[in-house]
N, C-alpha and C positions, 0 to 999 in steps of 0.2 A: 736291558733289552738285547745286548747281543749275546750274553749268555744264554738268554732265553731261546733267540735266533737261533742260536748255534745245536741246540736243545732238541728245536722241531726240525732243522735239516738233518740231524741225526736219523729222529724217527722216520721221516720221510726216507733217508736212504735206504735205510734197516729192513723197511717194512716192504711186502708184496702185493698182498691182497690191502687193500685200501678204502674204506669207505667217508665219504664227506658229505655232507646236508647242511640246510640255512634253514631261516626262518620260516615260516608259514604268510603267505599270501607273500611270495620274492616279490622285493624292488629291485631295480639296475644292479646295488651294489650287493645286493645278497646275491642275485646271477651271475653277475661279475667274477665277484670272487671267487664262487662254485667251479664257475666254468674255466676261470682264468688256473686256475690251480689246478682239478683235473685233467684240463688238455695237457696242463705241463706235463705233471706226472704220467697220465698214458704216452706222453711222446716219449717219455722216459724208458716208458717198458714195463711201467709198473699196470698192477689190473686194477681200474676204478672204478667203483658203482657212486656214482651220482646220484643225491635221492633226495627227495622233498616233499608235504604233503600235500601242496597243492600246484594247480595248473600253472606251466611257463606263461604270462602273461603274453599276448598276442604281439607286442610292440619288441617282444627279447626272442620270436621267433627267430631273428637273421644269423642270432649268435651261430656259427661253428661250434656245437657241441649239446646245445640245448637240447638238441631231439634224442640225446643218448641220457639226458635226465627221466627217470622213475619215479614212480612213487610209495614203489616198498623197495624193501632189500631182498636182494635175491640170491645171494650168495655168503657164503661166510668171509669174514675178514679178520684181518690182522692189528688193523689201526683204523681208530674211529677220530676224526676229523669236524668240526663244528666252525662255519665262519660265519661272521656280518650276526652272532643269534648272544643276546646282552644274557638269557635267562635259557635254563632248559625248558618252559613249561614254552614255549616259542617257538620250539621243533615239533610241536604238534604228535599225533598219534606216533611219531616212530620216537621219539624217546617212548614212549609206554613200552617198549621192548626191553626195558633197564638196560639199554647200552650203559657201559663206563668209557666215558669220555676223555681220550688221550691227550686229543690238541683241542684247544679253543684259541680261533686268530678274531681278534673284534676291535672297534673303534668306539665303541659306547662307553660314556663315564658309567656308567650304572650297571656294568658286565658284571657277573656276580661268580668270575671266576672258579666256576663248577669242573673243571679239567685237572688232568695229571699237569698238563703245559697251559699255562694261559698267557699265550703272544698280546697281551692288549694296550693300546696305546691309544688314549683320547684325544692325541694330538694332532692323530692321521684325520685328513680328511673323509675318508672310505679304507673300507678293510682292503679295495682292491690296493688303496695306496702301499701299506702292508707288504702284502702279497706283494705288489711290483720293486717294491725295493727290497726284498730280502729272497727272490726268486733263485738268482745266480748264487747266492750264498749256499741255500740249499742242493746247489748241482742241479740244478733245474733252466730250462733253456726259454727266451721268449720265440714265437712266429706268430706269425699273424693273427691268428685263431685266439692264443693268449692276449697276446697286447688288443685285441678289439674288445675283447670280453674286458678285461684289468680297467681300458679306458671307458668304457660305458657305468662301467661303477663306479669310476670317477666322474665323469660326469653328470651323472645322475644324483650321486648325492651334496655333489655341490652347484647343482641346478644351473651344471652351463659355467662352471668355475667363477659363480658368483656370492656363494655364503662367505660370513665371515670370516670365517676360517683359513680361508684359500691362503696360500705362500708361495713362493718362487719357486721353492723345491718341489713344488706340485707340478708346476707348468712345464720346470725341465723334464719329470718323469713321462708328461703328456709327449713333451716332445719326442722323447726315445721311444715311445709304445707308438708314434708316427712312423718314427725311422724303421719299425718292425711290420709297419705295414697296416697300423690302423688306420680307418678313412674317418678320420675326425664329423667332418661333415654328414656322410652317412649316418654314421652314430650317433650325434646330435639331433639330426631328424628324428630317426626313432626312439631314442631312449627320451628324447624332452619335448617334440616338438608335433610329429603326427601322432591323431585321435583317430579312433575309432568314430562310427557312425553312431552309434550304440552309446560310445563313453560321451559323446558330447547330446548326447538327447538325456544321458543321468544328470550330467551337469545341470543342464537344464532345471531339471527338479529341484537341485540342490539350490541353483542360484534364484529359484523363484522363493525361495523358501530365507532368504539370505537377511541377517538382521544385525542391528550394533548398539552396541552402548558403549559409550565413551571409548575406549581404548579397545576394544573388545570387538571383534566380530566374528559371527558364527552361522553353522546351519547345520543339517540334516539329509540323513538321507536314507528312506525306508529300503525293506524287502520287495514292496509295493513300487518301488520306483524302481529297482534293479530290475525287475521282471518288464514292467511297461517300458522299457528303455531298450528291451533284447540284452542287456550288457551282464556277460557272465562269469566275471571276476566279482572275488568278497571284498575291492579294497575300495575307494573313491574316487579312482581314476583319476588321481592326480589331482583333484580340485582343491586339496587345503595349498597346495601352491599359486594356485591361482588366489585362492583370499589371501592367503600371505604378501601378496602385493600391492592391496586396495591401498591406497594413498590415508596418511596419518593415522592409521589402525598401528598396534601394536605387539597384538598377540591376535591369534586367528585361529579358531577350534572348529573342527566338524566331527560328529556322531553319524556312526555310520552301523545301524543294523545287521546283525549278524544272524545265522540260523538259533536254533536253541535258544533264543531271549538274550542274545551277547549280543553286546555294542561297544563297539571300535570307536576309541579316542582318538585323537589326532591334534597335536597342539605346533603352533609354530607361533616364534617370538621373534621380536626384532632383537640386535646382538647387544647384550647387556643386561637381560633379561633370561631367568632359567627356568624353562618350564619342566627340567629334568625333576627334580623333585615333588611336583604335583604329579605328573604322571608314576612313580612312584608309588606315590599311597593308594596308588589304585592298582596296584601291583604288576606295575608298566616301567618303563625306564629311556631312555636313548639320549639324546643329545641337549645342554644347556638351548638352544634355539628351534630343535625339534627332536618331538619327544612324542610316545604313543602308549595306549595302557587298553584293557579289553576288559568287559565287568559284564556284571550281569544285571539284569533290572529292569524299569519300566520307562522308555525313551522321556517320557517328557521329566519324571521326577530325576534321571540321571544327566539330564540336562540344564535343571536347576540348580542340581549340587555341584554338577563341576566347573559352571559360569560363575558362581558363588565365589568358592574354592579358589578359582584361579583369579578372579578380581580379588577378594580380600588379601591371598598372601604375595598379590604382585604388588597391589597399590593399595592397599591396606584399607581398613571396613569403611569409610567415609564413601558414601555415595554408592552403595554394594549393589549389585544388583536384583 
């Protein structure tokens, strides 16, 4: 790892023109990291295009930096950058430009290390964690701006520093990205805690729809319900964490209708359970306790197969659903 380290603050210093992109439909730590890394480097001196294919979610407005995110590129560059993204087909329409991919910095066991550099460590809790500890290595500086973005992607993907995952060595980092001027509590409001009017009338739909079998619980959520709801993100507004915490559930799935016949998986497991492998065969990937995969098909038969799927190879075919 610190060779690797040593590898990307190379390129980082080396390079001028700079380009970096995440995932499609960002969460906390895909902005996090985006933003936590750009600001550095533009405070550096270096030139950044920030870019991604879909809308800053309305809750990652507050970031310092956000509103200088795109969604094409618009200029040439020198070094092509990928954080928080396990798979290229994940960067949406702008991999279709055949970038070749210098750095990839990620936290997913199921990264399929497609880059010249691939920083990846399943260990971290968030890529922003990543980024925050190996920033100053690279001759890169924290303020404000960085540590509130670094910590919202901490926090966010570990929901309030409560997955299992979390360590000491997290909480000191939170600590230091304090002492640089993050307002913990701000950020916590927004990145976990305020809703839109919009996402909580989607909820709604979702949780009227909401059902269980044994270990299992699940729902749905149409094009039909995104529209009647006003709410104009593609992802779930955060709802499979709210079923992630229904009392003695132990895996928690929501299908989430996409434009073009695609529907968004969503799996979250209690700790000792991996749903990184089922999401997988659907040609998805992220974390052994939460994991996402995007397919194509007809809601109700892709709803069968993968409640199937994940009860048989979690708890095996007896009682299947």
């Amino acid at each position: 790892m610190l060779d690797i380290s040593h590898q990307v603050g190379k390129k980082l210093q080396e390079a001028n023109l700079i380009l970096i992109t995440t995932h499609i439909r960002p969460d906390g730590d895909a902005l996090g990291s985006l933003i936590g890394l750009g600001m550095a480097l533009l405070n550096a001196g270096k030139n950044v295009q920030m870019v991604i294919d879909d809308p800053v979610p309305y809750n990652f407005h507050h970031l310092n930096g956000s509103s200088l995110i795109s969604n094409k590129i618009n200029r040439e560059f020198d070094l092509s950058i990928a954080v928080d993204c396990s798979d290229v087909s994940r960067i949406g329409d702008i991999e279709k430009s055949g970038i070749h991919w210098d750095i990839n910095i990620d936290h997913h066991i199921t990264n399929e290390r497609y880059a010249e550099i691939n920083l990846i460590d399943p260990e971290a809790v968030a890529t922003s964690e990543i980024i925050a500890t190996h920033l100053q290595e690279w001759g890169l500086q924290f303020n404000k701006d960085v540590a509130e973005a670094l910590m919202t992607g901490i926090l966010t993907d570990t929901i309030g520093f409560r997955t299992y995952n979390m360590k000491p060595s997290v909480l000191r980092i939170a600590a230091d990205l304090m002492e640089y001027g993050a307002d913990l509590p701000n950020l916590y409001a927004n990145g976990l805690y305020l809703r839109s009017f919009e996402a909580m009338r989607f909820w709604g739909a979702g949780l009227s729809r909401l059902a269980r079998k044994g270990p299992i619980v699940w729902t749905l959520l149409t094009m039909e319900d995104r529209k009647a709801a006003g709410y104009t993100g593609k992802d779930d507004a955060d709802l499979i964490n709210v079923l992630s915490s229904i009392n003695n559930s132990k895996v928690s799935v929501i299908f989430v209708e996409q434009p073009k016949g695609r529907i968004k998986i969503s799996w979250r497991a209690i700790s000792g359970l991996d749903v990184s492998n089922i999401a997988m065969q659907y040609g998805g990937g992220g974390h052994p306790a939460a994991s996402g995969a995007e397919v194509s098909g007809e809601m109700d038969a892709i709803v069968k197969e993968v409640l199937e799927k994940t009860y048989q190879q979690l708890f095996g075919t007896e009682n299947s659903l």
